[in-house]
C-alpha positions in Angstrom: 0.2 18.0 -8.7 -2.5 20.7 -8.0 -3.8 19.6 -4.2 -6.9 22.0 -4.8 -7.8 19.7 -8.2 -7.2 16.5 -6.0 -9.4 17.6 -2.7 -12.2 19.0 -5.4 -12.1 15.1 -6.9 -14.6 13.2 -4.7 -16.7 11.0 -6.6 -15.0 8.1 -6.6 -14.8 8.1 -2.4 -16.5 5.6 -1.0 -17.4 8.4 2.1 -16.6 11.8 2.5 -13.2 13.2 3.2 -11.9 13.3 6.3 -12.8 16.5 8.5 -9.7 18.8 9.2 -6.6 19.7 7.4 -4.6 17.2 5.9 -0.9 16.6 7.1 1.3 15.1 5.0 1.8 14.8 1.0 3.3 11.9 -0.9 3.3 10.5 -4.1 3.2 6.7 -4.8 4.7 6.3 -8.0 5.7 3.4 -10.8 3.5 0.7 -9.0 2.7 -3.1 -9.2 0.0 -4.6 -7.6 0.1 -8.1 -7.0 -3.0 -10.2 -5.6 -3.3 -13.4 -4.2 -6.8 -15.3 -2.9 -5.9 -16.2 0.5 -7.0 -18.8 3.0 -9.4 -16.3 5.5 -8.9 -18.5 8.3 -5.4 -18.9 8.2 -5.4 -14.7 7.5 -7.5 -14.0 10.0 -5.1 -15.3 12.7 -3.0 -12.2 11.7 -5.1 -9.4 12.1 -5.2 -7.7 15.2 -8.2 -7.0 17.6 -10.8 -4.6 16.4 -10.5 -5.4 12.7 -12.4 -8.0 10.4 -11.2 -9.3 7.5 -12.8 -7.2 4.4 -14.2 -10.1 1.8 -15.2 -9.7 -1.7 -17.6 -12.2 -2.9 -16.5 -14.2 0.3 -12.9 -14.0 -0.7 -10.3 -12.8 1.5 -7.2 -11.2 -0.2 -3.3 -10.4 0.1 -1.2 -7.8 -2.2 2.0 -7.2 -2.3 2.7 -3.3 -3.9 5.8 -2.4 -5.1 6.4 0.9 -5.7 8.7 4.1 -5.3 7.7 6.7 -2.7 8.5 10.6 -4.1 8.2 14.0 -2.4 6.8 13.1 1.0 6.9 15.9 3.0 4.7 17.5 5.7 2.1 20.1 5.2 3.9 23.4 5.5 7.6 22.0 4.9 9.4 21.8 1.4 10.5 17.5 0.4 13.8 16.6 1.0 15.2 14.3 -1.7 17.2 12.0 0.5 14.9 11.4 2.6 11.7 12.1 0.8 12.4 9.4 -2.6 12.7 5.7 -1.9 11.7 2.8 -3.0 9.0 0.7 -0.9 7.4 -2.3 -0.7 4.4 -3.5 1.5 2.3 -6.3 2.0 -1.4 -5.5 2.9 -5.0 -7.1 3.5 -8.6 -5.7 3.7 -10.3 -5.0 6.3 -13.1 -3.5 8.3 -13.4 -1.7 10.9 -16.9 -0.3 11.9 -18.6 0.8 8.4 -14.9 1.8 7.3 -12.9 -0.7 4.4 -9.4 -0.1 4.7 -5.9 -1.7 4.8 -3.5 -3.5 7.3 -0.4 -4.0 6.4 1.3 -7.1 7.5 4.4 -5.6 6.3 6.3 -2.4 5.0 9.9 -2.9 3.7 11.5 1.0 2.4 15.5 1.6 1.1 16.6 4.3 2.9 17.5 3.6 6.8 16.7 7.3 7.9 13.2 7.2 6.6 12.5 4.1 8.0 13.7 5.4 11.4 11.7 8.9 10.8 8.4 6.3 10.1 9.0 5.0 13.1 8.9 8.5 14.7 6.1 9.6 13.4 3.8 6.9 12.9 2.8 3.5 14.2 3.7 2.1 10.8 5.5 -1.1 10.2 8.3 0.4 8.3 11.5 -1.4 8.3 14.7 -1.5 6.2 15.5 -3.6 3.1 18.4 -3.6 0.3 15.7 -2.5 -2.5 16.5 -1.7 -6.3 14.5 -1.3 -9.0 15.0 -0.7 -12.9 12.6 -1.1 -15.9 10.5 -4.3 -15.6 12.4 -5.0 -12.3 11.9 -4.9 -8.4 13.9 -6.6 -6.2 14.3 -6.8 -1.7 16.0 -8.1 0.4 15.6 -7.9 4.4 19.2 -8.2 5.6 17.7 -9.8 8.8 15.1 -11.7 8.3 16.1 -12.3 4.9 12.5 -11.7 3.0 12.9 -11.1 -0.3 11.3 -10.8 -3.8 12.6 -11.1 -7.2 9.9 -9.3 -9.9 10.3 -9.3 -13.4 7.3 -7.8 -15.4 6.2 -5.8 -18.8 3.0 -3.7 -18.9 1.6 -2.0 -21.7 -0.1 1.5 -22.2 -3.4 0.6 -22.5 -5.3 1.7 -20.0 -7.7 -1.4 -17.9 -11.9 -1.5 -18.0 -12.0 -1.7 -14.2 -13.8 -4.3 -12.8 -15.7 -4.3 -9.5 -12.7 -6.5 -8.0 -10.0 -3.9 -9.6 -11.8 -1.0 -7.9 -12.0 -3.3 -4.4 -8.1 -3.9 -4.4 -7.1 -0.1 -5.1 -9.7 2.4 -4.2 -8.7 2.2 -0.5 -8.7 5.4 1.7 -8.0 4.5 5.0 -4.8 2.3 6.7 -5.9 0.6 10.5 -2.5 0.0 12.8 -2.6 -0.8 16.5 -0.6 0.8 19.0 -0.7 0.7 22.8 -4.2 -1.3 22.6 -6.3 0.8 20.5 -6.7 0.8 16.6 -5.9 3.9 14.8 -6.8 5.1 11.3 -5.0 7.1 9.0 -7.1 8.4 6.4 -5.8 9.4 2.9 -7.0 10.7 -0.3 -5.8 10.8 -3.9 -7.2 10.8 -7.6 -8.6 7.0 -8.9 -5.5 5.2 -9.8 -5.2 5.3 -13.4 -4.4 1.1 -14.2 -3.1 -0.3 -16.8 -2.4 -3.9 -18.4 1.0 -6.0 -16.7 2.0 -9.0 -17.3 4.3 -11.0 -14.9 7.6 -12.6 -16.1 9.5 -13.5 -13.2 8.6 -14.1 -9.5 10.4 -15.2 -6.4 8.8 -14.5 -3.4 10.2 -15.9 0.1 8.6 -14.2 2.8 8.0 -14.8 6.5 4.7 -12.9 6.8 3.0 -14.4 4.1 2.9 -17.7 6.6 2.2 -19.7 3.7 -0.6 -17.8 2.4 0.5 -17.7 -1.0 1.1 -19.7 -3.5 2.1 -19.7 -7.3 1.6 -16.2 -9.9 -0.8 -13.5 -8.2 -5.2 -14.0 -9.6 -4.8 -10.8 -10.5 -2.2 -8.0 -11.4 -2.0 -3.8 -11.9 0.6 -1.8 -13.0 -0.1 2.7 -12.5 2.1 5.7 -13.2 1.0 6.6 -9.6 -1.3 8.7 -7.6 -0.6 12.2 -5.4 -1.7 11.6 -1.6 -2.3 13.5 0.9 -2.9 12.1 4.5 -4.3 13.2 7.4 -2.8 12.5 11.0 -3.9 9.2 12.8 -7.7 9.0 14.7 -9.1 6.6 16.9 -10.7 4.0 15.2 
């Protein structure tokens, strides 16, 4: 992916990008969105100090992203296969902090042990390991310890979706919050609109301890891309 075509593509930004040089590129790749009305109340209690819960027409959401991480590497270093490819799956909300929408993510599940320890390293991020495989039409975890899991079956079609105002408040997201030490940081990101298309889910068991009940039954709404090219920036204060 040309990174000069992706930093000229701005339009689609809800504000400006981020001042300074950006640190890290990634692609996320082969993803389903799944997303569930919530219970704000009962969300709510999760957050952390310093962030709000993020409504859309007085709504508060949770989405659970499958997907399969590819060529994460830092600026001025080459990937590394074995550690730069994996498959990942997170669980998110929206929120606000200040005049910035964002993500939290209550969870962040990857299937390869050393990147979830280099994660840990290097960011404040959630990361932790699952058994995680994946073929066509399938995604399935499993947290050896606390045993959360999904089983996802699905099919999706070529045909590109007529985005919605909802679709574009569920994807077009461009900065993740995450406490650490008593202050909120942001890490600010930026990649091309993700190109959605039609998905239709066939199979889904979902048992997992930070959903707290949240959800219930097939997702409201569903997305299936090819992906996006990201690049982030290091974390800021928030």
């Amino acid at each position: 992916m040309n990174i000069e075509a992706i930093l000229a593509s701005t339009e689609h930004r809800p504000w400006p990008l981020p001042e300074g040089a950006w640190s890290f590129y990634q692609e996320w790749n082969t993803a389903v969105f799944l997303h569930w009305r919530v219970n704000a109340v009962q969300l709510r209690a999760l957050l952390p100090k310093g962030l709000e819960l993020d409504l859309f027409d007085g709504d508060a959401w949770v989405s659970v992203v499958a997907f399969t991480m590819e060529r994460i590497r830092p600026r001025w270093l080459p990937a590394f296969p074995p550690i730069s490819d994996f498959n990942e799956l997170n669980v998110r909300t929206y929120v606000l902090s200040g005049q910035k929408a964002g993500v939290y993510f209550l969870s962040i599940e990857a299937a390869n042990k050393v990147s979830c320890w280099l994660a840990g390293r290097l960011s404040v991020l959630p990361y932790r390991f699952a058994h995680i495989t994946r073929s066509n039409g399938a995604f399935r975890s499993n947290d050896p310890i606390t045993r959360d899991s999904i089983d996802l079956s699905y099919s999706f079609t070529e045909q590109a979706v007529v985005k919605t105002p909802l679709d574009r408040w569920l994807t077009e997201r461009y900065a993740l919050y995450q406490e650490s030490k008593g202050a909120m940081l942001r890490y600010d990101t930026h990649h091309l609109e993700w190109p959605l298309q039609g998905m239709q889910v066939t199979k889904l068991d979902l048992g997992h301890s930070r959903m707290n009940g949240l959800v219930q039954g097939l997702p409201d709404v569903v997305h299936y891309s090819p992906g996006v090219a990201v690049l982030a920036w290091n974390p800021r204060m928030s």
